[in-house]
C-alpha positions as CSV (number, residue, x, y, z in Angstrom):
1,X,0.0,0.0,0.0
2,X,1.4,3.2,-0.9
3,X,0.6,6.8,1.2
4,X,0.6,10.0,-0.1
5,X,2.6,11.8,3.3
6,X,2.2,14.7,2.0
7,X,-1.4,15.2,1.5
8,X,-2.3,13.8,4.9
9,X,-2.8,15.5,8.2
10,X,-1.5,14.2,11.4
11,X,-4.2,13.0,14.3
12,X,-2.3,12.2,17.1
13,X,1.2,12.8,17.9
14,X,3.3,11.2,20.8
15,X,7.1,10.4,21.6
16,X,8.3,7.2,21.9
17,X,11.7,5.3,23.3
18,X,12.2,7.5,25.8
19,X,11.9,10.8,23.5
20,X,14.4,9.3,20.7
21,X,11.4,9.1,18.4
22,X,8.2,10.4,17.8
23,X,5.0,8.2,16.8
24,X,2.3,10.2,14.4
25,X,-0.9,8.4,13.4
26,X,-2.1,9.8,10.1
27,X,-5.0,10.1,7.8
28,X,-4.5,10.3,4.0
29,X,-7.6,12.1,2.1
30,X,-8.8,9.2,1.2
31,X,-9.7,8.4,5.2
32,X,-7.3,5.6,5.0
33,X,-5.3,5.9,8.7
34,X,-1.0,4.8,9.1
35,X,1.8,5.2,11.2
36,X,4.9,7.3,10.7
37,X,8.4,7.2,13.0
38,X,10.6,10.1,13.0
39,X,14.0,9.6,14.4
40,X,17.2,11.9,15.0
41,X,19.3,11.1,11.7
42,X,22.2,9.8,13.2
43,X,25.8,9.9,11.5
44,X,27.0,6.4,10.3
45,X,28.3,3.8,12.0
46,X,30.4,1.0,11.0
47,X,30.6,-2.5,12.5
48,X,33.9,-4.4,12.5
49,X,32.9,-8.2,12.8
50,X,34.6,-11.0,14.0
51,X,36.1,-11.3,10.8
52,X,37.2,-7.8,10.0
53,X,34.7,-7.3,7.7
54,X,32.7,-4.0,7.6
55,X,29.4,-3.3,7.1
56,X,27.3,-0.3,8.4
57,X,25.6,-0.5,12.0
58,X,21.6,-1.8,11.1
59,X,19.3,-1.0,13.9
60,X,16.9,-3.6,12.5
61,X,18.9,-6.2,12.1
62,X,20.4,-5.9,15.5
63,X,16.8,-6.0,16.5
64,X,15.9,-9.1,14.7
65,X,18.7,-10.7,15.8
66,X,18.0,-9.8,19.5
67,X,14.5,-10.8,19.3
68,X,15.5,-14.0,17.3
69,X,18.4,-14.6,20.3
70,X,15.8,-13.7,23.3
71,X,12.6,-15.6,22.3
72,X,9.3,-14.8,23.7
73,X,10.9,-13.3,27.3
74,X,9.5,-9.8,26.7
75,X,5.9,-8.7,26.5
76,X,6.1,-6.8,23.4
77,X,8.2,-5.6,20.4
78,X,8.4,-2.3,22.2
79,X,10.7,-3.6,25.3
80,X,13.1,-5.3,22.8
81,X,13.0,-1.8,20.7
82,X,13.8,0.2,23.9
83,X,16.7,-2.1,24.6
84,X,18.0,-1.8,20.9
85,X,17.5,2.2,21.8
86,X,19.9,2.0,25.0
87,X,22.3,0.1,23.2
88,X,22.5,2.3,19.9
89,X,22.4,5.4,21.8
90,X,25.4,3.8,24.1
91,X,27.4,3.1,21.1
92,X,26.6,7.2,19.6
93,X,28.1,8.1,23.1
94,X,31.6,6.6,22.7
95,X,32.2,9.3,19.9
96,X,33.8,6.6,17.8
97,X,32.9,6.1,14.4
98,X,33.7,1.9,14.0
99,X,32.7,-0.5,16.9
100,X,33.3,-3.9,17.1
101,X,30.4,-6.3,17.0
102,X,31.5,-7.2,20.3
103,X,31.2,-4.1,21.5
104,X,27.5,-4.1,20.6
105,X,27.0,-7.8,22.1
106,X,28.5,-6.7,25.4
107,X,26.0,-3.7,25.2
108,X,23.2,-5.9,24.8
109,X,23.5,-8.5,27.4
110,X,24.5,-5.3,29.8
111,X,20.6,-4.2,28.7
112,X,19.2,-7.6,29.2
113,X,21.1,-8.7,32.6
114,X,18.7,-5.9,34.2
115,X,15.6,-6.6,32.5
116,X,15.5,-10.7,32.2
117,X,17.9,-13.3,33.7
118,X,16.1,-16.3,31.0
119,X,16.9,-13.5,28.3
120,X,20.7,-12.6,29.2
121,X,21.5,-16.6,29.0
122,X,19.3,-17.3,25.9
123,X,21.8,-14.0,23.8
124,X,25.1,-15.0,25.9
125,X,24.7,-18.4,24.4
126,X,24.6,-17.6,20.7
127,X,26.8,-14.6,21.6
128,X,29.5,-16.3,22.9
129,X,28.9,-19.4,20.9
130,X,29.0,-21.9,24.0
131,X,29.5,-25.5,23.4
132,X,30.0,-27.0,26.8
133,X,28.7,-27.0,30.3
134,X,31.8,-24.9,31.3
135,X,31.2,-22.0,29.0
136,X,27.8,-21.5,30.5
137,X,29.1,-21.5,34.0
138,X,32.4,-19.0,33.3
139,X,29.9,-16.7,31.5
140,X,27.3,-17.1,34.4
141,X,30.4,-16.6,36.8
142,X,31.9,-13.3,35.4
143,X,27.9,-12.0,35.2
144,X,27.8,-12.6,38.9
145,X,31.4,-11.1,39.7
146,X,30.3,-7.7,37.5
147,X,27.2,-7.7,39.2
148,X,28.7,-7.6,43.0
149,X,31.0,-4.7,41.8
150,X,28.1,-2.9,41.0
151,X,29.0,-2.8,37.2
């Protein structure tokens, strides 16, 4: 379906994640209604993967990945969105222009160890790539020694 944005009027207007983006609800002359997102452009940044590769920092795939990685532990697409928000807007404040896609995994198991214990394992296991018993526990161990330091 194709909208005409220019020709419609806004209805409702709210901000959403935290203020980083702002939800309008719309009606085209035709009375048909839709949804528009307006976000800060943000300057590019590029991911260095694990094989040096680079490709340009995707908020949506991220967010797919996350969701794919987490499973059903949140209520709603939103919660996982507002973590994706935290993390991109932790990444903007290192000032750097290349992060590592460790970096960015790091960031999002810091979101999810406050929000859901069942989610932190389920991303820490296909982010770290565990294949025994043992990597489970280090992983569990360090997340316990970060935790008493108040990290």
């Amino acid at each position: 379906m194709v909208f005409n944005i220019g020709n419609s009027r806004v209805i409702e207007s709210r901000e959403v994640s935290d203020g980083a983006a702002i939800r309008r609800r719309r009606e085209a002359p035709d009375g048909k209604r839709f949804t528009t997102y307006e976000r800060i452009e943000k300057p590019n940044l590029a991911v260095i993967k694990k094989n040096g590769d680079r490709e340009l920092f995707d908020r949506v795939k991220l967010a797919n990945s996350t969701r794919r990685s987490v499973g059903k532990f949140f209520k709603s697409d939103e919660e996982v969105d507002n973590i994706i928000t935290a993390v991109e807007d932790s990444l903007y404040a290192l000032g750097e222009s290349e992060v590592t896609s460790k970096q960015i995994g790091d960031q999002v198991l810091d979101e999810l160890a406050g929000r859901n214990e069942v989610a932190y394992i389920r991303f820490a296991s296909v982010f770290y790539e565990f294949k025994t018993l043992d990597d489970f526990v280090e992983i569990l161990a360090k997340r316990r020694e970060k935790d008493k330091q108040g990290l």
